[in-house]
C-alpha positions as CSV (number, residue, x, y, z in Angstrom):
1,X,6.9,12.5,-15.5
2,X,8.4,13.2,-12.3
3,X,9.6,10.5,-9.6
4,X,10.1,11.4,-5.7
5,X,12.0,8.4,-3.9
6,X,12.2,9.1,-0.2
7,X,12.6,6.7,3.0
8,X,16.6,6.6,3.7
9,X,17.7,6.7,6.6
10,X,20.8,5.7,8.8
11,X,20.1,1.9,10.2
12,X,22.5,-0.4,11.6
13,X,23.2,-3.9,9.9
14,X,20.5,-6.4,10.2
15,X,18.2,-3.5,10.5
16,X,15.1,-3.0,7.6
17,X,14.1,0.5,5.7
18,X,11.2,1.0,3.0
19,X,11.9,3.2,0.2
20,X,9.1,5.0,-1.7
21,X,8.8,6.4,-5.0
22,X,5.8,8.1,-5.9
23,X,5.2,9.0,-9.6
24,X,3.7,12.5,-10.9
25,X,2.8,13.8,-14.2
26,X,2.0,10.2,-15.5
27,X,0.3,7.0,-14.7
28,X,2.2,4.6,-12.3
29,X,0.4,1.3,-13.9
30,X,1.9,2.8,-17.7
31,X,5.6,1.8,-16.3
32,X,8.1,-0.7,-15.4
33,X,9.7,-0.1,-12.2
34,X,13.1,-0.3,-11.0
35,X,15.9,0.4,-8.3
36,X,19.0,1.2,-8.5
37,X,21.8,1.8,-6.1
38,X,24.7,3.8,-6.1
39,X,27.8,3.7,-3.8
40,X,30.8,6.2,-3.6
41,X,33.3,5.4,-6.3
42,X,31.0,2.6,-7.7
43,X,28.8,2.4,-10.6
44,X,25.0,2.5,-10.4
45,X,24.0,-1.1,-10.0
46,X,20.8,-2.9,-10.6
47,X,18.8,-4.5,-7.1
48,X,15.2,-5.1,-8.6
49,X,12.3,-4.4,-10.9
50,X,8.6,-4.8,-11.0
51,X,6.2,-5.2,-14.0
52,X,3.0,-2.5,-14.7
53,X,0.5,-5.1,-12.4
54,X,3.5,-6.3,-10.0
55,X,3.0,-9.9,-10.6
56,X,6.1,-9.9,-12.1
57,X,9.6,-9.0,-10.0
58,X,13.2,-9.4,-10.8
59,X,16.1,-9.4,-8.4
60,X,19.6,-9.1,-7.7
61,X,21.3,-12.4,-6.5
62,X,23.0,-9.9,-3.7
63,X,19.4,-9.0,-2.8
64,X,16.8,-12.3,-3.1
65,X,15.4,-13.3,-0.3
66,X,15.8,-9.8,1.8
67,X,14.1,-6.9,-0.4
68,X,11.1,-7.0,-1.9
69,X,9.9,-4.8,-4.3
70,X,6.1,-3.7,-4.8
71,X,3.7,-1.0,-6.3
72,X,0.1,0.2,-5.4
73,X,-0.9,1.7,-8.9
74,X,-3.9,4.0,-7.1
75,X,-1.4,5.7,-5.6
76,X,0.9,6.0,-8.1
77,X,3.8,5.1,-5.9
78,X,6.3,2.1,-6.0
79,X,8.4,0.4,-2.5
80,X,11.6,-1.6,-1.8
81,X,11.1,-3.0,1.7
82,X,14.9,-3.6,2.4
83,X,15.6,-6.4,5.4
84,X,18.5,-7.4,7.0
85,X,20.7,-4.6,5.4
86,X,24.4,-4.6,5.2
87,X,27.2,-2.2,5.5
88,X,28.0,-2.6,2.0
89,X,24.9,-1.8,1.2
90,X,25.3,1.8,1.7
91,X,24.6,4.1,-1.1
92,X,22.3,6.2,-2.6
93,X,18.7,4.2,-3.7
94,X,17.4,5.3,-6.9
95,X,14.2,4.6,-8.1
96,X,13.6,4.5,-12.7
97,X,10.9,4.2,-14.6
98,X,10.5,1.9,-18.0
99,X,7.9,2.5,-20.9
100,X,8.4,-1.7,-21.3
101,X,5.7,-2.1,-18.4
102,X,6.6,-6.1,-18.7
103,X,10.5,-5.1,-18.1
104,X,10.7,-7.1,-15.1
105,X,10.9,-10.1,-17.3
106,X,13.5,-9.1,-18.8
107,X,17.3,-9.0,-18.2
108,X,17.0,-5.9,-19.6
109,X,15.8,-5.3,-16.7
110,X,19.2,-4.5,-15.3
111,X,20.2,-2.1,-17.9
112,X,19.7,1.6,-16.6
113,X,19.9,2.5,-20.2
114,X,16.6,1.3,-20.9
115,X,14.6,3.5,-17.9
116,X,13.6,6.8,-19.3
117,X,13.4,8.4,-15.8
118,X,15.0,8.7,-12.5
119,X,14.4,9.6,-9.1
120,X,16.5,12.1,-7.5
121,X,17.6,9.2,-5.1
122,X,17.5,8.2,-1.2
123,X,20.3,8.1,0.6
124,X,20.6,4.6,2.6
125,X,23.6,4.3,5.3
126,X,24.1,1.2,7.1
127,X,26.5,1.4,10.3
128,X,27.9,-2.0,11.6
């Protein structure tokens, strides 16, 4: 299993971005779905996770009510639409896949332990 995240960019605050992250060598709808981020000198830290079907999401707090995280199984690809952005926001976007395909309900969720594979990550800078 192979994941390609793509969709950075450079965007100014308040401004939106929708990351991708298309799954090879496997079956999207087999998998939980997460992101990560990643910031210079930070640790990787959770932002969201969907279940196999996507009824099921979890969130951040920093992140509710801005991002929203979704899948289309028949193309075996997974999105983070990302809204009013924030300077500290910047970071690299990583995008992990979880064999629990219920892991969004879960606050195991958060644990990048627990997600088997990673995107090579998106790079996401947000100018003020």
């Amino acid at each position: 299993v192979q994941l390609q995240a793509s969709g950075g960019g450079l965007v100014q605050a308040g401004g939106s971005l929708r990351l991708s992250c298309v799954l090879s060598g496997g079956t999207l709808s087999s998998y939980g779905m997460g992101w990560f981020r990643q910031a210079p000198g930070k640790d990787r830290e959770f932002v969201a996770a969907i279940s196999w079907s996507g009824t099921g999401t979890r969130y951040a707090d920093s992140v509710k009510g801005r991002f929203y995280v979704s899948r289309d199984n028949a193309k075996n690809t997974a999105y983070l639409q990302m809204r009013d952005l924030k300077p500290e926001e910047t970071a690299v976007y990583y995008c992990a896949a979880n064999v629990n395909p219920y892991i969004a309900g879960s606050n195991a969720a958060a644990d990048t332990t627990g997600y088997g594979y990673w995107g090579q990550g998106t790079l996401v800078t947000v100018s003020s």
